[in-house]
C-alpha positions as CSV (number, residue, x, y, z in Angstrom):
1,X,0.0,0.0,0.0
2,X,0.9,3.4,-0.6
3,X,2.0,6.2,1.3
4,X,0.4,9.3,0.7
5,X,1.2,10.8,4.1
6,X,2.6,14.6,2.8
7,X,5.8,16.5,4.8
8,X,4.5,19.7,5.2
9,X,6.2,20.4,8.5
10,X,7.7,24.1,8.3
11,X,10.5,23.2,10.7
12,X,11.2,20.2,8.3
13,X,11.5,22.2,5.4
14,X,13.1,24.6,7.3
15,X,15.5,22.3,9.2
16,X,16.3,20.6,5.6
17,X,14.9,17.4,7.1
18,X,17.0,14.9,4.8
19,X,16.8,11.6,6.5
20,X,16.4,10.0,2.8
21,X,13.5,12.3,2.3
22,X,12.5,12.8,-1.0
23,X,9.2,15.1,-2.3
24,X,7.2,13.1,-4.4
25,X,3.5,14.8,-4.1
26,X,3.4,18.4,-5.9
27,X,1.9,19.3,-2.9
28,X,5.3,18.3,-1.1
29,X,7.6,20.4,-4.1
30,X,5.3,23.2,-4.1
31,X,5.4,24.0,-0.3
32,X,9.1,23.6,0.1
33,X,10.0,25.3,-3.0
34,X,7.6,28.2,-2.1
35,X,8.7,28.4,2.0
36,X,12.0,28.5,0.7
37,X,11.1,31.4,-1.9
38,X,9.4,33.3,0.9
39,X,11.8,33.1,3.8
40,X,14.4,34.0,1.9
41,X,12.6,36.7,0.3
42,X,11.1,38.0,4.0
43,X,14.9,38.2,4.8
44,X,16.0,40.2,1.6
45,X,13.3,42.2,2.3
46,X,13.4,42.8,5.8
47,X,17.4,44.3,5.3
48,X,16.2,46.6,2.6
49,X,13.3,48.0,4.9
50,X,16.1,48.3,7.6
51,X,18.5,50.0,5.3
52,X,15.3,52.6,4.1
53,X,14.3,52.7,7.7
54,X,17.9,54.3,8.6
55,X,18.6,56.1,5.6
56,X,15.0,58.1,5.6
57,X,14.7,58.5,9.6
58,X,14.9,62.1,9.3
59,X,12.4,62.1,6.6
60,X,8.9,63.5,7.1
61,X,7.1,60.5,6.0
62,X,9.9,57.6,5.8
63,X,8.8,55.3,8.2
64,X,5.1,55.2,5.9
65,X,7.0,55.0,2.8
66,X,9.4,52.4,3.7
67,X,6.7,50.1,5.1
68,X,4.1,50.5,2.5
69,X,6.7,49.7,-0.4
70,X,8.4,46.9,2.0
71,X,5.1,45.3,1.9
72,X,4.5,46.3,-1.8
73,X,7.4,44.4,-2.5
74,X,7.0,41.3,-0.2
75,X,3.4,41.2,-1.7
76,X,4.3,40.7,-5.1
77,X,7.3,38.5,-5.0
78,X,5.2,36.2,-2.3
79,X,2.7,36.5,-5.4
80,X,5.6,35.4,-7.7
81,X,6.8,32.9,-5.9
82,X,3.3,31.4,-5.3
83,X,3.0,31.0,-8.7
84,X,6.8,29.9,-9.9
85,X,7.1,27.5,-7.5
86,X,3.7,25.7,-8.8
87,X,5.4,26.2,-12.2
88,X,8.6,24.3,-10.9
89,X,6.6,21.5,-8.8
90,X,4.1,20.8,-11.8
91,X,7.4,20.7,-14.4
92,X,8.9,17.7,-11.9
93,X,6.0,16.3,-11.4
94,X,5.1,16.2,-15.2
95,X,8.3,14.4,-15.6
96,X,7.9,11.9,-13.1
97,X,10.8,12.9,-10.7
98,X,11.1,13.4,-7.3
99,X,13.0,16.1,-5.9
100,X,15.2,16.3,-3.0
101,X,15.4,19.0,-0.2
102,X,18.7,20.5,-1.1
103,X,16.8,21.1,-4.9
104,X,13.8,22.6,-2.8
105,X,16.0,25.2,-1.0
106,X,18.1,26.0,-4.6
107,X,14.6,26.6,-6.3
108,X,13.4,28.6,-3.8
109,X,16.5,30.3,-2.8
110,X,17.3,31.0,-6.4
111,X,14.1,33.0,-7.2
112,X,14.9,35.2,-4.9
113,X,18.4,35.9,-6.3
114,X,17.0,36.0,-10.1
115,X,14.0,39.0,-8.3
116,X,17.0,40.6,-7.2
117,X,19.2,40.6,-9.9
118,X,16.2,41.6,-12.0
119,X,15.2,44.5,-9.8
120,X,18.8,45.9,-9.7
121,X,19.1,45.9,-13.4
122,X,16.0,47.6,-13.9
123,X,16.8,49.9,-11.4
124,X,20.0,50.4,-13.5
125,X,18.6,50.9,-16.9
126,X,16.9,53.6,-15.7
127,X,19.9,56.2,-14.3
């Protein structure tokens, strides 16, 4: 018989839980690909609204502007990443693979680095 029990533990994903784990549900890739995406999104953002914080302190408004567009921000990749990592767990799962933690963590880890390097060469093309 089958085991359909699914690992959606956040201190497993977070905690790589390896023990000869692999993710074989898309419900499985999905979640991991997308806490992965999210936590290390929350922390890229969370030192850029602590940079704006500092920088604007003496500004009239900066604490309301850097909150609103820190949560602008986190909104839409969260959005992104909601959707990408679908995209990625519905690709493997298509294909008949399973995936393993450490693919989980590059997945998610690595959207945040391509929204970065996306957002910073935008920003560039504009100066």
């Amino acid at each position: 018989m089958k085991d359909y029990s699914v690992n959606l533990s956040v201190q497993q994903v977070l905690s790589l839980w390896v023990h000869g784990t692999v993710l074989q549900h898309f419900t499985e890739m999905w979640y991991w690909v997308f806490l992965w995406a999210l936590f290390s999104s929350l922390f890229v953002h969370g030192a850029v609204g602590l940079l704006m914080l500092v920088m604007l302190q003496r500004h009239k408004q900066g604490r309301l502007i850097s909150f609103i567009l820190v949560s602008v921000g986190f909104l839409a990749s969260g959005t992104g990443g909601m959707i990408t990592s679908a995209a990625v767990a519905g690709v493997y799962r298509v294909a008949g693979k399973n995936m393993a933690p450490l693919e989980a963590l590059v997945f998610g880890v690595g959207q945040t680095v391509l929204a970065v390097i996306i957002s910073i060469s935008r920003i560039l093309a504009t100066l």
